[in-house]
C-alpha positions in Angstrom: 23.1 20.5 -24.0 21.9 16.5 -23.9 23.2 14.9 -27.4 24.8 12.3 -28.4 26.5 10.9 -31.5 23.5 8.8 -33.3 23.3 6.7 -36.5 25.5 8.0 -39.8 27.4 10.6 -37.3 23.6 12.8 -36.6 23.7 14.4 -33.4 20.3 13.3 -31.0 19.1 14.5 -27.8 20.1 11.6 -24.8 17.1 9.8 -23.2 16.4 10.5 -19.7 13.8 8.6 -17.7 11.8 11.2 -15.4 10.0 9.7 -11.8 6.7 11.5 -12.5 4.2 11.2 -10.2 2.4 14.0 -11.5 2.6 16.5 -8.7 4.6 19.6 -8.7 8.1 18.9 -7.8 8.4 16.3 -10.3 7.0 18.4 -13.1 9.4 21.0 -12.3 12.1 18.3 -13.0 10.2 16.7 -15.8 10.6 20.7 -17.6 14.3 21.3 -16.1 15.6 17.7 -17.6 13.5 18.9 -21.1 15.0 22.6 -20.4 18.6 20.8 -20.6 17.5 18.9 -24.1 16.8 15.6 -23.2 14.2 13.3 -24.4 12.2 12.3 -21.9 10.9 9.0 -20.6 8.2 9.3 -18.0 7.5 6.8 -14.9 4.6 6.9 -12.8 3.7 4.4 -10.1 0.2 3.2 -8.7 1.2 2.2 -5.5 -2.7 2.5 -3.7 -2.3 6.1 -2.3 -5.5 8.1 -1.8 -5.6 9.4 -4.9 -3.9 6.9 -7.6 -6.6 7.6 -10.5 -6.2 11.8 -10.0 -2.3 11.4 -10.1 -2.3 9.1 -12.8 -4.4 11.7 -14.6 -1.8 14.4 -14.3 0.9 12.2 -15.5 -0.9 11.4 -18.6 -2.0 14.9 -18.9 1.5 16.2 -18.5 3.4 13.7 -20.8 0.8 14.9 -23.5 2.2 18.5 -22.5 5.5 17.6 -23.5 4.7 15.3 -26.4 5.8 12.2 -25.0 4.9 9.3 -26.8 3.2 6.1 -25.4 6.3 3.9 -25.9 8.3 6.5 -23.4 5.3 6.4 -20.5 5.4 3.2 -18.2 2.9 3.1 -15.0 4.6 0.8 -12.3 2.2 -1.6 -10.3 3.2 -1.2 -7.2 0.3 -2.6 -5.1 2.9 -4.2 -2.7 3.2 -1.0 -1.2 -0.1 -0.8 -0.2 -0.3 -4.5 1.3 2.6 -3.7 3.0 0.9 -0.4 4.8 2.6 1.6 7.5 0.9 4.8 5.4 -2.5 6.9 5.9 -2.0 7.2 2.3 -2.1 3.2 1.4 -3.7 2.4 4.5 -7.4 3.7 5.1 -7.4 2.6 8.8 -4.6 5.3 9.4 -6.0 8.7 10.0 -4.7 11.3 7.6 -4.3 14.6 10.4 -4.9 18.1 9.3 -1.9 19.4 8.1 0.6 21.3 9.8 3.6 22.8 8.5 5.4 23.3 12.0 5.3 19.6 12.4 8.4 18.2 13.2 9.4 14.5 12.6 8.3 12.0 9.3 4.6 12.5 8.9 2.3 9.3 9.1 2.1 10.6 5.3 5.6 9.0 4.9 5.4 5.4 2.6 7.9 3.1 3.8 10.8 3.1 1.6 9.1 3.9 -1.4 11.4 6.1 -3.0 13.4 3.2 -3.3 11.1 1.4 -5.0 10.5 4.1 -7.5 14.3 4.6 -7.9 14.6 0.9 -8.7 12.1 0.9 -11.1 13.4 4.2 -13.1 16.8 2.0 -13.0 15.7 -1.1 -14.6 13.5 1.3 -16.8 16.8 3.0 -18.0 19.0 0.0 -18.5 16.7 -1.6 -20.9 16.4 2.4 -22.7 19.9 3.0 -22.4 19.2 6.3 -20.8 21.9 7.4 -18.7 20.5 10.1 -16.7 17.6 9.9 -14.3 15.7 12.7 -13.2 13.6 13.3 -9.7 11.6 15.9 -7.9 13.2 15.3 -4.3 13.3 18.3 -2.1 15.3 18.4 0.9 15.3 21.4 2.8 10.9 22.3 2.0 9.3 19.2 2.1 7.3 16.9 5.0 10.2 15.4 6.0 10.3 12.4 4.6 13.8 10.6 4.7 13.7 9.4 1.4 13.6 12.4 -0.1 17.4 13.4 1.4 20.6 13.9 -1.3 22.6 11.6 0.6 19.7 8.6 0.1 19.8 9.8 -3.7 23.8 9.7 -4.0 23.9 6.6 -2.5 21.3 5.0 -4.3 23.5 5.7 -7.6 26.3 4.1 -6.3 24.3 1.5 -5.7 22.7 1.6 -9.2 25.8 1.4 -11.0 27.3 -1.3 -8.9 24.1 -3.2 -9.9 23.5 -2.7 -13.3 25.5 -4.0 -16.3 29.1 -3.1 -16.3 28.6 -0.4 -19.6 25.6 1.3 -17.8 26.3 4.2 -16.6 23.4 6.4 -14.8 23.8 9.8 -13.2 21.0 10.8 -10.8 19.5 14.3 -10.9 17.2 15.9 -8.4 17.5 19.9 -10.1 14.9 21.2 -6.8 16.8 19.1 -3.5 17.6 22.6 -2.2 14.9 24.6 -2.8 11.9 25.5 -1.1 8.6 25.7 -2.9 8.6 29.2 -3.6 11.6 28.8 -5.2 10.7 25.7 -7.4 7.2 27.5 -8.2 8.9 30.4 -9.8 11.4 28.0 -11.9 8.8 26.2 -13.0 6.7 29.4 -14.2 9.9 30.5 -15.7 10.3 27.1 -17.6 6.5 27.4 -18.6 5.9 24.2 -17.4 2.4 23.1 -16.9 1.6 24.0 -13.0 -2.1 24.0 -13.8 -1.8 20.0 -14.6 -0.2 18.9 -11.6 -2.0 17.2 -8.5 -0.3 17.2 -4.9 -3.5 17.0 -2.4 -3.4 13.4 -0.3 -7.2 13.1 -0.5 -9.1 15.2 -3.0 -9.8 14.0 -6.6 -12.1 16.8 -7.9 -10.8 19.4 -5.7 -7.6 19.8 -3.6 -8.3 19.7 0.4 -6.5 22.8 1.2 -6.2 21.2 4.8 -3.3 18.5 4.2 0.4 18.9 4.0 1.3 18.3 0.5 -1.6 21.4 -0.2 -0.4 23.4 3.1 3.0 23.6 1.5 2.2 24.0 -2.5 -0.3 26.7 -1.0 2.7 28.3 0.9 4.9 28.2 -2.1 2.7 29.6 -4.5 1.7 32.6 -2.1 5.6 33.3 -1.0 5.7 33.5 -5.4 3.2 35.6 -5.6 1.4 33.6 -8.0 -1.8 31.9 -7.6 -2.2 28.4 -7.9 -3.9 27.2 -11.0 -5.9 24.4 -9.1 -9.1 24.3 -7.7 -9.3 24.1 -4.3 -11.9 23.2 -1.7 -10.7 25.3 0.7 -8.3 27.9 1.1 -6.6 29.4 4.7 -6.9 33.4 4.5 -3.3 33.3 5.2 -2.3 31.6 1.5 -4.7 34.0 -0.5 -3.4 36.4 -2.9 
């Protein structure tokens, strides 16, 4: 378990800050770094996808899950990303395709570099907390491909953290899910009772997920190989991911 010595010899849970953007994979990791008794610290990012409000609804609807006060949320700004563009999900003049899980390649989905920027900002986050651990929802081997989402990226990225940081910091990166596919990181999150039915993954639905895009394609795929419906609404549904 996560403790540490605390004030007058008390034993307290250790702080880990948590890259939440409120979708499933880093809910998952949200409830595994809780399931190995940390406190958590949650860190979302507005960075102008398609849908920045509905994500930053399921953050704040999943820190309430777990209990986790306003002093231990922080929502990044990170507009740059969208100036910088590159995206269909920051830039509106890129068309987001129908998705296709075949696909092979990084998707025009892909933001430039921005798990960097999310990493960076969980660092900084957890050098002023004096968390030592940092948890993320990366997945390696089931995702779209993106190649910021690879363990190599994430093990070098903490080397670089903790040549970058102050010389008593210390910060281990975790990403619990970077070999599983989706129908393994559904059932680990049902078995964790984390809150599935709060998440948000679709790149363009607010009020109901597309059904047609990758991000749903693949949730859609992992719930069905679990053999558990998915608790969100959806617009629309391909026969072959009903249960």
């Amino acid at each position: 378990m996560a403790w540490k010595p605390g004030r007058k010899g008390w034993l307290v849970a250790e702080l880990a800050v948590v890259s939440l953007s409120g979708g499933l994979d880093s809910c998952v990791a949200a409830a595994e770094a809780r399931a190995a008794g940390f406190d958590l610290a949650l860190l979302h990012a507005d960075y102008g996808q398609r849908t920045e409000a509905r994500e930053r609804r399921a953050f704040h609807e999943i820190a309430d899950f777990y209990g986790v006060p306003a002093s231990r949320r922080l929502v990044l700004d990170l507009q740059g990303l969208r100036v910088i563009g590159g995206s269909a999900l920051t830039d509106p003049s890129i068309p987001l395709p129908e998705g296709d899980l075949h696909r092979v390649g990084v998707p025009v989905s892909y933001v430039p570099f921005r798990n960097a920027h999310l990493l960076a900002g969980c660092v900084s986050w957890a050098e002023v907390l004096g968390a030592g651990h940092l948890f993320v929802g990366f997945v390696e081997e089931d995702s779209s491909g993106y190649p910021d989402c690879r363990e190599a990226f994430l093990r070098s990225f903490e080397q670089t953290a903790n040549l970058g940081t102050k010389p008593e910091t210390r910060l281990r990166l975790h990403a619990p899910l970077i070999h599983c596919t989706k129908a393994q990181i559904v059932a680990r999150g049902l078995e964790l009772q984390a809150p599935l039915h709060l998440t948000w993954s679709c790149y363009q639905g607010e009020g109901e997920a597309c059904g047609r895009c990758d991000s749903c394609l693949l949730r859609l795929r992992g719930f069905h190989e679990a053999g558990h419906p998915d608790p969100i609404p959806y617009a629309f549904i391909p026969d072959s991911f009903r249960l």
